[in-house]
C-alpha positions as CSV (number, residue, x, y, z in Angstrom):
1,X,-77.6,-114.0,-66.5
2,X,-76.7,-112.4,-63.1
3,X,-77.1,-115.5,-60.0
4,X,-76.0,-113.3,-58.1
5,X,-78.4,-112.5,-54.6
6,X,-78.7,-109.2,-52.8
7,X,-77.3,-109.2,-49.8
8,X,-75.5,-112.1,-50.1
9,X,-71.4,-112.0,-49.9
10,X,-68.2,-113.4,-51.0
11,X,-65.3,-112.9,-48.8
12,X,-61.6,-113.1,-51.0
13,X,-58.3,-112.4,-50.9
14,X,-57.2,-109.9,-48.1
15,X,-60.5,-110.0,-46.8
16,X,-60.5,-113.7,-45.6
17,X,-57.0,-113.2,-44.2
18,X,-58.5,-110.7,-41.8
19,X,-61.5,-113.2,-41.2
20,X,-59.0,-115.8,-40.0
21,X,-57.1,-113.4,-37.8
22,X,-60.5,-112.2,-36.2
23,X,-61.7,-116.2,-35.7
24,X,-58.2,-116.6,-34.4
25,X,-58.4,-113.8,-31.4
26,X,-62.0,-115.1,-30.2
27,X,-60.7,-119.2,-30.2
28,X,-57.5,-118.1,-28.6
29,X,-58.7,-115.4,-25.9
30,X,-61.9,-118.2,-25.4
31,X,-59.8,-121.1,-24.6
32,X,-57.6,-118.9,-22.2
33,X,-60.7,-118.2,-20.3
34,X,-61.6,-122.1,-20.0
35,X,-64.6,-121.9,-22.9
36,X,-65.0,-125.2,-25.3
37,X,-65.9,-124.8,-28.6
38,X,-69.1,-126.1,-30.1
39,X,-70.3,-126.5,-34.0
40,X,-74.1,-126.2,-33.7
41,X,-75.8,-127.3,-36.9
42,X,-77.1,-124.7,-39.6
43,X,-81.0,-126.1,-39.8
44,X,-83.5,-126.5,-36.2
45,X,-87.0,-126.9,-36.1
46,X,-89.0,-124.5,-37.3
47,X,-91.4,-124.0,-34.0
48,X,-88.1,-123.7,-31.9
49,X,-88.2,-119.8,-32.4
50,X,-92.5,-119.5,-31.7
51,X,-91.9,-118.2,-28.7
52,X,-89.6,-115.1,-29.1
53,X,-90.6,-112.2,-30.5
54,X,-87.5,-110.6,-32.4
55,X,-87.4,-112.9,-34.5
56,X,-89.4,-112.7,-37.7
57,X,-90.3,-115.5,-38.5
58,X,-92.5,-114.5,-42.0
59,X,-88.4,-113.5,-43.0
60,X,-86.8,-117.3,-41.8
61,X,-84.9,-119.3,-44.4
62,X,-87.9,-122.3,-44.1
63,X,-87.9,-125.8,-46.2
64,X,-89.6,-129.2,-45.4
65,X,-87.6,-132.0,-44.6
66,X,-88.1,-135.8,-45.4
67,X,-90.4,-136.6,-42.5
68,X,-92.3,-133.5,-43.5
69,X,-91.4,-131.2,-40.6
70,X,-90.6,-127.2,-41.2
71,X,-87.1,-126.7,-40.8
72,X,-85.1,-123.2,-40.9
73,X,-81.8,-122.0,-41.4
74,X,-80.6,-121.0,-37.8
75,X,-81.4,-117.5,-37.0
76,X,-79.8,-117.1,-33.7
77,X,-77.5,-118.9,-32.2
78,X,-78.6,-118.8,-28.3
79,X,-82.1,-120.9,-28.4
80,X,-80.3,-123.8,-30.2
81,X,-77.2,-123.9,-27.8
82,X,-79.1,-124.1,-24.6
83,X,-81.8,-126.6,-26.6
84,X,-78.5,-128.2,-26.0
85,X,-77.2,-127.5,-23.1
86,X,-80.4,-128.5,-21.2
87,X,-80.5,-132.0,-23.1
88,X,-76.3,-132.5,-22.5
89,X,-76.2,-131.5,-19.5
90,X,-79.2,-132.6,-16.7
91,X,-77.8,-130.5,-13.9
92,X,-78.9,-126.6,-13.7
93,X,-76.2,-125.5,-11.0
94,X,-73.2,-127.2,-13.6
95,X,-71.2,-124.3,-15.0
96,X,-70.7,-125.3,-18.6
97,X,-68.6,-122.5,-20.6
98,X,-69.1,-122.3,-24.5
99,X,-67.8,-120.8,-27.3
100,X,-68.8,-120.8,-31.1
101,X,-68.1,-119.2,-34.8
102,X,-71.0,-120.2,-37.1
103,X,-73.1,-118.7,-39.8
104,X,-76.4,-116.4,-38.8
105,X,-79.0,-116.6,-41.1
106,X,-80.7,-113.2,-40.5
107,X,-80.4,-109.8,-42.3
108,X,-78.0,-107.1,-40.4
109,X,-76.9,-103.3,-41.8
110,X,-74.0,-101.8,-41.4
111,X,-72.4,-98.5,-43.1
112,X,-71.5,-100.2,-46.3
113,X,-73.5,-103.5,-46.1
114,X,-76.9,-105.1,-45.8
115,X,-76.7,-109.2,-45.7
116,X,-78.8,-111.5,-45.6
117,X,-76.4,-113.7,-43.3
118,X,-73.4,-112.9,-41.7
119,X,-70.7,-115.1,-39.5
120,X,-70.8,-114.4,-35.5
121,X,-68.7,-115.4,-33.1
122,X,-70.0,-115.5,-29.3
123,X,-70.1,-117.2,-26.1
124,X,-72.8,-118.9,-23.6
125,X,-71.3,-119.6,-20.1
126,X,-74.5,-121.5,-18.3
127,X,-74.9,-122.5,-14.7
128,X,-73.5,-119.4,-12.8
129,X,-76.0,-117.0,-11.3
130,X,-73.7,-114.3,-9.9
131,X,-72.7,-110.3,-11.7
132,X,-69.1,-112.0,-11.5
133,X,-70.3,-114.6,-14.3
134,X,-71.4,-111.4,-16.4
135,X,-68.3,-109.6,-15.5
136,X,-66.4,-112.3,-16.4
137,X,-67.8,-112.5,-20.1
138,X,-67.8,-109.0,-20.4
139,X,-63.9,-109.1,-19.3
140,X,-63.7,-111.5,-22.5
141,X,-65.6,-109.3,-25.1
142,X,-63.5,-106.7,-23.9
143,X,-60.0,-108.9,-24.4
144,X,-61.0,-110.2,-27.8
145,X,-61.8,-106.4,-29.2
146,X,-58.6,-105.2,-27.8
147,X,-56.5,-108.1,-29.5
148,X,-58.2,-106.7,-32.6
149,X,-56.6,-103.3,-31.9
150,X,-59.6,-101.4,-31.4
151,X,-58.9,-99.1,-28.7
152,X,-62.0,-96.7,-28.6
153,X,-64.5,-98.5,-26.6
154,X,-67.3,-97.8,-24.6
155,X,-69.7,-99.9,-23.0
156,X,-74.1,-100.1,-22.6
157,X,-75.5,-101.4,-19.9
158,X,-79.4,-101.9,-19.2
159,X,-81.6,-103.8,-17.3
160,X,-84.6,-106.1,-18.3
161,X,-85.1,-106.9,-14.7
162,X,-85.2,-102.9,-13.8
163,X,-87.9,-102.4,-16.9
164,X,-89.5,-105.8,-16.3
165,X,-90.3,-104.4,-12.3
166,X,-91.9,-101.0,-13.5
167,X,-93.7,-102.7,-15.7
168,X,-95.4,-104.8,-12.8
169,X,-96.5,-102.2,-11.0
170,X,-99.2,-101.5,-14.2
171,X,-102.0,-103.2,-14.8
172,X,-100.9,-104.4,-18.6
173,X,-101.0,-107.2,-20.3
174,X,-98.2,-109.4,-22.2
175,X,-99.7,-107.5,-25.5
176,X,-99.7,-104.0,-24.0
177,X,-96.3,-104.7,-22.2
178,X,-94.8,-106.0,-25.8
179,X,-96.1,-102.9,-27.6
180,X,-94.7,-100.5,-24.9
181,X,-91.5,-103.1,-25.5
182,X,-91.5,-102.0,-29.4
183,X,-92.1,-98.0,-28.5
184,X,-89.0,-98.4,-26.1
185,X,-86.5,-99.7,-28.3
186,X,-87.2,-96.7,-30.7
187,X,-87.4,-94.4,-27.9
188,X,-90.8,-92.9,-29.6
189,X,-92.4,-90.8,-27.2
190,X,-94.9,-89.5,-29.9
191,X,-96.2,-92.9,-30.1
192,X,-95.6,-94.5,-26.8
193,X,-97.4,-91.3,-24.9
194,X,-100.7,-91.8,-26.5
195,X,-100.9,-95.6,-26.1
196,X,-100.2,-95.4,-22.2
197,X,-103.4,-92.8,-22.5
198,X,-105.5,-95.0,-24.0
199,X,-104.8,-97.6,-21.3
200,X,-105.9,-95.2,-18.7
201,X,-102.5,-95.1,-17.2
202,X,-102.3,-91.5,-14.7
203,X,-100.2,-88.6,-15.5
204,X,-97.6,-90.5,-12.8
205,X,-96.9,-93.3,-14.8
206,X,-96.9,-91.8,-17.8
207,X,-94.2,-89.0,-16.4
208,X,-92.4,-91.8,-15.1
209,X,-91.8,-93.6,-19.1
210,X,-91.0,-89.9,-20.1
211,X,-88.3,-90.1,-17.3
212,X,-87.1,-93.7,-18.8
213,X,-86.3,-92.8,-21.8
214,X,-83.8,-90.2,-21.6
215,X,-82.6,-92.0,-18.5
216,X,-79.1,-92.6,-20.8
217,X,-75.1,-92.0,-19.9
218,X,-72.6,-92.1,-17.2
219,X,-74.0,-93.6,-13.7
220,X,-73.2,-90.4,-12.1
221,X,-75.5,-88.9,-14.0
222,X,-78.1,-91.5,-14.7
223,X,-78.3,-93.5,-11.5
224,X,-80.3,-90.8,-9.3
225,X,-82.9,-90.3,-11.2
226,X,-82.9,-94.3,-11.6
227,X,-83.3,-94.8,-7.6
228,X,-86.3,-92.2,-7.9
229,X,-88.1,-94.6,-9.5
230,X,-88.0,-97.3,-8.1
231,X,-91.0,-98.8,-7.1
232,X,-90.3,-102.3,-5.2
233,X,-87.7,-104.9,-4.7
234,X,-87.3,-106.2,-8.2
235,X,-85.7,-102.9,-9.1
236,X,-84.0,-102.0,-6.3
237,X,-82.1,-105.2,-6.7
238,X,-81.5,-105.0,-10.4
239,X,-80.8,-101.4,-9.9
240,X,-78.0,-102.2,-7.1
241,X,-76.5,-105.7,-9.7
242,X,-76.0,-103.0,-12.5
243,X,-74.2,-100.6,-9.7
244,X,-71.5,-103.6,-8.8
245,X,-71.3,-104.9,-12.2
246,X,-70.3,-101.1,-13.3
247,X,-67.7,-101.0,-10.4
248,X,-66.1,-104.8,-11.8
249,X,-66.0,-103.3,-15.6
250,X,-64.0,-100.0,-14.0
251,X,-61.7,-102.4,-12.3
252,X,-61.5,-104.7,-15.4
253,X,-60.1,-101.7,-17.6
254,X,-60.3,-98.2,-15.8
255,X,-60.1,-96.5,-19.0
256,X,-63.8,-97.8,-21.1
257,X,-66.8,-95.5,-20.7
258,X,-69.6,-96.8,-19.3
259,X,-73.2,-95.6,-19.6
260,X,-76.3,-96.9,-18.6
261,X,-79.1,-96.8,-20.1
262,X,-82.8,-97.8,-18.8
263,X,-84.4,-98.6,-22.3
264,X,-81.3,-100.8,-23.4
265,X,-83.6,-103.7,-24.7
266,X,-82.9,-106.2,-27.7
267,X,-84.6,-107.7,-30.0
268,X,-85.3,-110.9,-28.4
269,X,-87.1,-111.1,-25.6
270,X,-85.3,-114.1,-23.4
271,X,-83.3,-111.6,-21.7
272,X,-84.2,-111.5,-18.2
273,X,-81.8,-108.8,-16.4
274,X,-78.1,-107.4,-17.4
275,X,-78.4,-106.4,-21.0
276,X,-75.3,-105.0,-22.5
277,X,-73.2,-103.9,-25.5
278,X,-69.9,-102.8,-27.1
279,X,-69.4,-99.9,-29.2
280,X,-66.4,-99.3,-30.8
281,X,-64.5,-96.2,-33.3
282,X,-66.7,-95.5,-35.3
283,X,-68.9,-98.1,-36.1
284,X,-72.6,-97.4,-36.0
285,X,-73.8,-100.6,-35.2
286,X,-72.5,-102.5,-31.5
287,X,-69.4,-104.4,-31.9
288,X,-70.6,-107.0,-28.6
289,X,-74.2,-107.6,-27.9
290,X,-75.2,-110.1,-25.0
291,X,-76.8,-110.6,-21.9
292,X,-78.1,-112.5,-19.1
293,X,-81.5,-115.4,-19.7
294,X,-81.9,-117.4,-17.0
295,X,-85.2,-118.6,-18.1
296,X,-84.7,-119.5,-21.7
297,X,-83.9,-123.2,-20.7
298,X,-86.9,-123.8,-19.1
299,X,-88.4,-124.2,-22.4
300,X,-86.7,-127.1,-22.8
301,X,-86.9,-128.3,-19.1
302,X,-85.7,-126.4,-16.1
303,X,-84.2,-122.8,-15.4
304,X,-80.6,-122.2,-15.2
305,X,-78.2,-119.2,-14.8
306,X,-77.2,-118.2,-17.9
307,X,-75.1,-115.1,-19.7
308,X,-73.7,-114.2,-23.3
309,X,-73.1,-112.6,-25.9
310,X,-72.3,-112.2,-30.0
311,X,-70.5,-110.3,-32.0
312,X,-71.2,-110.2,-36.3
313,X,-67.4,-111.0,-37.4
314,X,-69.1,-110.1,-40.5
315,X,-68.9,-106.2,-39.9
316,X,-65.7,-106.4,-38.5
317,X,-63.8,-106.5,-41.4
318,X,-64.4,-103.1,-42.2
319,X,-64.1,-101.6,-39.0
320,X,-61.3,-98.7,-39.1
321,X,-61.0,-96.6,-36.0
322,X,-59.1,-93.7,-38.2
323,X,-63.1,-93.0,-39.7
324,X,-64.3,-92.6,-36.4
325,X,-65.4,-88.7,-36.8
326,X,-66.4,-86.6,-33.2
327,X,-68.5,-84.5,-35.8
328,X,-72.3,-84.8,-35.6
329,X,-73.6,-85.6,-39.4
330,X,-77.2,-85.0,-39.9
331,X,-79.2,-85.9,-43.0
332,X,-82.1,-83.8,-43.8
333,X,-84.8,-84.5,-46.3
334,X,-84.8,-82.2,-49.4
335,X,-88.2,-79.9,-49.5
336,X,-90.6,-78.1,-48.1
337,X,-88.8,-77.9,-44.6
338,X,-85.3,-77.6,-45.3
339,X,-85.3,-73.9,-45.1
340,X,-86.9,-73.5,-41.6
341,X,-84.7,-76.2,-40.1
342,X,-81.4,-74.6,-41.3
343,X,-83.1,-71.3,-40.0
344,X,-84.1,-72.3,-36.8
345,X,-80.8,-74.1,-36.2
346,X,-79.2,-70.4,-37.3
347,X,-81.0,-68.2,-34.7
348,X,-79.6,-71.0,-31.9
349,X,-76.4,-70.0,-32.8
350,X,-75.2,-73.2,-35.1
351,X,-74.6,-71.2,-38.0
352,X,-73.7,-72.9,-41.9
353,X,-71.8,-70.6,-43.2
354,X,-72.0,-72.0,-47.1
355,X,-75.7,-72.6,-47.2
356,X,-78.3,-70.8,-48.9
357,X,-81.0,-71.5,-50.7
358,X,-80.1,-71.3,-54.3
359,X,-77.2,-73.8,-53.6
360,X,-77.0,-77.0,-55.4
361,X,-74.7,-78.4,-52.9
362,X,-75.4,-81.5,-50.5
363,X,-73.1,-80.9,-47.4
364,X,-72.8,-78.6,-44.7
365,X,-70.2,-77.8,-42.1
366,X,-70.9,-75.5,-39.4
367,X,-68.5,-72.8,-38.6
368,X,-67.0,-74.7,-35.6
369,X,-66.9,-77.8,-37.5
370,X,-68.9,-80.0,-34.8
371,X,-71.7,-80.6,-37.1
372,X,-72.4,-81.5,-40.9
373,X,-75.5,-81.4,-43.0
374,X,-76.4,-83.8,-45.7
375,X,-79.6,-83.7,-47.9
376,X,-80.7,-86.0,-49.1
377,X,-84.5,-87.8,-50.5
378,X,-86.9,-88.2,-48.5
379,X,-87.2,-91.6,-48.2
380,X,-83.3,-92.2,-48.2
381,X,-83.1,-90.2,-44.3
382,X,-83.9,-93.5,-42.1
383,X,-81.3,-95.7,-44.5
384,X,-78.4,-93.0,-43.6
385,X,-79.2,-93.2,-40.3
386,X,-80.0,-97.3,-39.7
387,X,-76.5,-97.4,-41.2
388,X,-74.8,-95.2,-39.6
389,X,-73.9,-93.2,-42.5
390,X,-75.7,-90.2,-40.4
391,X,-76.1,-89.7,-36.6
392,X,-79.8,-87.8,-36.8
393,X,-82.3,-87.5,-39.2
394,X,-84.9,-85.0,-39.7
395,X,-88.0,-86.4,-41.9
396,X,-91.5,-86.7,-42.2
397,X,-93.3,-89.4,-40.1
398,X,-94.9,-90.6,-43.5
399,X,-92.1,-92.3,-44.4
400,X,-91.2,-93.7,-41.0
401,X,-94.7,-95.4,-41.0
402,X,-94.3,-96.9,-44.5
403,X,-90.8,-98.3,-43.9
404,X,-89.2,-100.2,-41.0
405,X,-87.0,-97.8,-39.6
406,X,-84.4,-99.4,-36.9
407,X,-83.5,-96.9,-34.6
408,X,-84.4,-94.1,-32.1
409,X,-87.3,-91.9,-32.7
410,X,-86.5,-88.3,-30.4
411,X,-88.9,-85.7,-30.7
412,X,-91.2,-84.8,-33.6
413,X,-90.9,-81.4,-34.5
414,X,-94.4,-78.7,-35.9
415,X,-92.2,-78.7,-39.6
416,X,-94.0,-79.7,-42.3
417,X,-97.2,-80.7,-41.2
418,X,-99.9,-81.7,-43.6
419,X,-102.1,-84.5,-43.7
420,X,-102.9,-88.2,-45.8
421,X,-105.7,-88.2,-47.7
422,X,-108.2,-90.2,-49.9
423,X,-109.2,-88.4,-52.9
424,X,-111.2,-89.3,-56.0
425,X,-112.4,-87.4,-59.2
426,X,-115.4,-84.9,-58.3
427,X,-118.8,-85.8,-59.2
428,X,-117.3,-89.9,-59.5
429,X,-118.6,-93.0,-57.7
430,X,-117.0,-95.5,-56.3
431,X,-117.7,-98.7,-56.8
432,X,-119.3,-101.0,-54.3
433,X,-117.6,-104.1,-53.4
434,X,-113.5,-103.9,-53.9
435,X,-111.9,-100.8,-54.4
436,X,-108.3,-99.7,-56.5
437,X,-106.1,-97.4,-54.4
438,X,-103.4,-95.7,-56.1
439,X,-100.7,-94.4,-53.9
440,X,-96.8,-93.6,-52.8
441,X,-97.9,-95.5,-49.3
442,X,-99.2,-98.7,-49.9
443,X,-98.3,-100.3,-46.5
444,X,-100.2,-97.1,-44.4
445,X,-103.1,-97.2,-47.0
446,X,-103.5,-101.2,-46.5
447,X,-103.3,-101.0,-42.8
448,X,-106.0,-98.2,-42.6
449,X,-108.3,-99.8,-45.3
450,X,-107.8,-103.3,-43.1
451,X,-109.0,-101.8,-39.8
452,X,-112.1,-100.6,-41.8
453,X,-113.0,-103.5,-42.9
454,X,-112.6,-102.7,-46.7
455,X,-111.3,-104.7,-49.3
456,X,-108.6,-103.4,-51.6
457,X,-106.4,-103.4,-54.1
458,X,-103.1,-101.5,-53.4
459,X,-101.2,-100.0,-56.6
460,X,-98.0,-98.3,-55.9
461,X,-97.1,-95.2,-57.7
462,X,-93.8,-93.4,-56.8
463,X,-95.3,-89.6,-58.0
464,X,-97.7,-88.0,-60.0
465,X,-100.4,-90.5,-58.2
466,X,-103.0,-87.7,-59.0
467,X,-102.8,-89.2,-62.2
468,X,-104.3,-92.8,-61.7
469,X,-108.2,-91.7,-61.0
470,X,-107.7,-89.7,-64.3
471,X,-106.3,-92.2,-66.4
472,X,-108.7,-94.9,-64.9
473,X,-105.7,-97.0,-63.0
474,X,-107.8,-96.8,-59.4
475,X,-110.7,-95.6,-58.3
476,X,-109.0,-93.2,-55.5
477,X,-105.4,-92.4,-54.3
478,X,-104.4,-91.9,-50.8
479,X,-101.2,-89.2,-50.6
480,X,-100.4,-86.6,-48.5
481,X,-102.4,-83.5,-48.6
482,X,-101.0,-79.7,-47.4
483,X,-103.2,-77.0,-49.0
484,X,-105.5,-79.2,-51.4
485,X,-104.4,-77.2,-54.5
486,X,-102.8,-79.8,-56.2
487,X,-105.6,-82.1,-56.2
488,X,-107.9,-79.4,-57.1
489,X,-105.8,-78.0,-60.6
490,X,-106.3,-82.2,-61.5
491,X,-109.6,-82.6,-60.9
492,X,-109.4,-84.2,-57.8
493,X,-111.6,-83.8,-54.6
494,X,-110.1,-84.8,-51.0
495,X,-112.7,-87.2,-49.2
496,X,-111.2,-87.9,-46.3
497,X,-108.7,-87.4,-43.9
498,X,-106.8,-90.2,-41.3
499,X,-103.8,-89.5,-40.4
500,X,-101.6,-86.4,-39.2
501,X,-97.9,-85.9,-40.4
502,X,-95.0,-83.8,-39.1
503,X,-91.9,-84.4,-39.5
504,X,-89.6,-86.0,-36.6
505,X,-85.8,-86.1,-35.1
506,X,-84.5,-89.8,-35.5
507,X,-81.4,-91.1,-34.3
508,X,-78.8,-94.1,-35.0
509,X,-78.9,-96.3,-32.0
510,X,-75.0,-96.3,-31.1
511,X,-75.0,-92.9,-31.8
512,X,-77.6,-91.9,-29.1
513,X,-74.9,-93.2,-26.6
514,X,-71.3,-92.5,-28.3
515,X,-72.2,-88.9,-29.5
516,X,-74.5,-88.2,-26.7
517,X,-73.6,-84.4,-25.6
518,X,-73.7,-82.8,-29.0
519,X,-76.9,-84.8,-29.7
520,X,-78.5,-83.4,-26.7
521,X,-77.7,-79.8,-27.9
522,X,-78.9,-80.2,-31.2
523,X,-82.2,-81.4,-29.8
524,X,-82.1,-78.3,-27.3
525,X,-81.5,-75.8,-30.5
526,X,-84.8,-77.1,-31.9
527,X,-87.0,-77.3,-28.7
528,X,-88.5,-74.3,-30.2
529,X,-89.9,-76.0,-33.6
């Protein structure tokens, strides 16, 4: 019998010699810069994490303890440090400088990996309220990865306090302003534009978001169109603390690339203004993440100045700075579109020379070897690019909605459009009461059915779901419907229709900001679509 569990890992051998020498360089580079170590403890109460959305809490480690309280193994490492912090230590203005290696118990991806808990290293430097308290942290992310010999690095900054002032100029509330939150982080202007419609925001505000989200790279660039829009003091002053903070990182190490980026936002939501993170080679995922949360404490008391950050020690060990490519790899889901994307891309003047469309091959290079082609299944596009194992993606919005796709979502193109549909057998009844639906989309058919009021039950197929009515497994399927011939040679007889598809541009986060220029021209070349 295989105990083995997915996602969980073993580190051996050659591989825990390179652990130690990582743990080594963040204790020794910490200490220099006056930070104590602290062991925080691998269970907290469950309700510690209620208030932060980020954290799914459905997917916490939970148990019962003796006196019959939920506990959970820890699944971030900030929360439970200034829990402590604030009950240690009863002054707010008291700088207290900490540093910590300790086990995460939350999933992560990388390029080769998915875990379900990984070792991070990080530190939380309280009771400073000044950019030089950021700069100085950054100063020590940037000395630990350079002990490491990674040499490539650049560098994301963002601003909750420059988002968190636009956003106050709306009338929203803490539900809209989360929602807009969760269209931000995936840069999805295809579902963020209709939301702020149906809010009754004007054609102003709504430019104004447009002009957010591709408000990304070098401050030369990216900081004029950022003073356009400011709106009051809040951003003005966060706008003018990202400014110096850039000018201390220059002077920290002249040679790191900077960008900014005005839609930089994490997964948790105590961050309250600098947000920023590392990237490094050719890793797809950032190397550094942290930021500044003054208010987090006050959960467990009063406010105080507060800035940090982690890194997953976990993905370091297979960083390698000689598989960091320049080239631009872009997965492409294998069907009805393929042909017209490659064409398209031709008549821009990105030409792959070995393609056409009798070939059984799976990788492209384009004459001037900036880009590569891979296609691959449909529903294998977003895992490439979560991972990293792609830059962009090109796939139907179908499989976006069923899955939980973690990165950027750029443009949505007029390939491939069709529609989901529930069908039945002609001249058949369906029963009153609950319902069987057969389908490939069980999560979109649920959520649908659910805002309708209906009660179902959801039977996944993974093809030929025109078969269930016939065979008598459900009542109806729901699938996605082009022309209707298919459904008609079975039998079948389309009922309704709910949701459009089309396929859409996706993008690995790190990527977006490392590979920037030739992702902007792929974009350009399909403007057209």
């Amino acid at each position: 019998m295989n105990y083995e569990i997915t996602g969980s890992r073993t580190i051996f051998g050659d591989e825990v010699k390179r652990m130690r020498e990582i743990t080594n360089v963040l204790i020794n580079e910490s200490e220099k810069s006056g930070f104590e170590e602290i062991m925080i403890p691998n269970f907290e109460d469950y309700d510690l994490y209620k208030n932060h959305r980020g954290i799914d809490r459905l997917q916490m480690v939970k148990t019962i303890d003796n006196d019959g309280r939920v506990i959970v193994l820890r699944p971030d490492a900030t929360i439970g440090i200034t829990r402590f912090v604030s009950k240690n230590f009863p002054i707010p203005e008291s700088p207290v400088k900490l540093f910590y290696i300790s086990t995460i118990f939350r999933e992560f991806k990388g390029v080769k990996k998915v875990g379900r808990d990984f070792i991070q290293g990080g530190v939380e430097f309280f009771g400073v309220p000044g950019i030089e308290c950021e700069a100085e942290v950054i100063k020590l992310a940037i000395s630990i990865i350079r002990n490491l010999n990674i040499n490539n690095i650049q560098i994301g900054l963002g601003s909750a306090e420059y988002l968190s002032g636009f956003l106050s100029t709306l009338n929203l509330d803490r539900e809209d302003e989360d929602t807009i939150m969760e269209f931000l982080e995936g840069r999805d202007l295809s579902g963020l534009i209709p939301f702020l419609e149906s809010r009754g925001l004007s054609a102003e505000d709504i430019d104004a978001f447009i002009e957010l989200t591709s408000m990304v790279g070098e401050s030369k660039k990216v900081l004029p169109r950022a003073i356009e829009l400011i709106r009051n003091e809040k951003m003005k002053s966060a706008l003018n603390r990202l400014e110096d903070l850039s000018d201390m990182i220059r002077e920290i190490d002249s040679k790191i690339c900077i960008k900014l980026d005005f839609t930089l936002t994490k997964r948790f939501n105590y961050y309250t203004d600098t947000i920023f993170e590392l990237y490094a080679g050719g890793m797809h995922v950032p190397v550094v993440s942290g930021g500044r949360y003054d208010k987090l404490a006050a959960e467990f008391g009063a406010e105080r100045p507060a800035v940090g950050f982690g890194m997953n020690l976990s993905l370091l060990l297979d960083f390698n700075e000689n598989n960091a490519e320049d080239i631009v790899t872009v997965a492409i889901a294998k069907g009805r579109f393929t042909d017209e994307v490659v064409r398209v891309l031709s008549e821009g003047g990105l030409d792959f020379p070995d393609y056409h469309k009798e070939t059984r091959k799976l990788l492209f290079k384009d004459s001037e070897n900036k880009y590569k082609l891979i296609f691959v299944k449909s529903p294998d596009v977003p895992t490439y690019v979560e991972s990293g194992a792609a830059d962009l993606g090109i796939v139907g919005s179908d499989i976006l909605d069923e899955g939980d796709f973690d990165g950027y979502i750029l443009k949505t193109t007029g390939i491939g459009k069709c529609r989901m549909s529930f069908a039945k057998l002609k001249e058949s009844n369906i029963p009153k009461g609950s319902i069987t639906v057969a389908s490939k989309y069980p999560r979109i058919a649920a959520d649908y059915l659910k805002n309708q009021g209906v009660s179902a039950n959801l039977i996944k197929l993974n093809g030929s779901v025109e078969l269930g009515p016939i065979v008598g497994l459900s009542d109806l399927i729901v699938d996605i419907v082009e022309s209707g011939k298919t459904l008609k040679e079975n039998g079948l007889e389309e009922m309704e229709s709910f949701k459009d598809i089309s396929s859409k541009v996706i993008c690995n986060k790190v990527s977006f900001k490392t590979k920037q220029e030739y992702i902007e021209k792929f974009l350009e070349l399909l403007k057209d679509i």
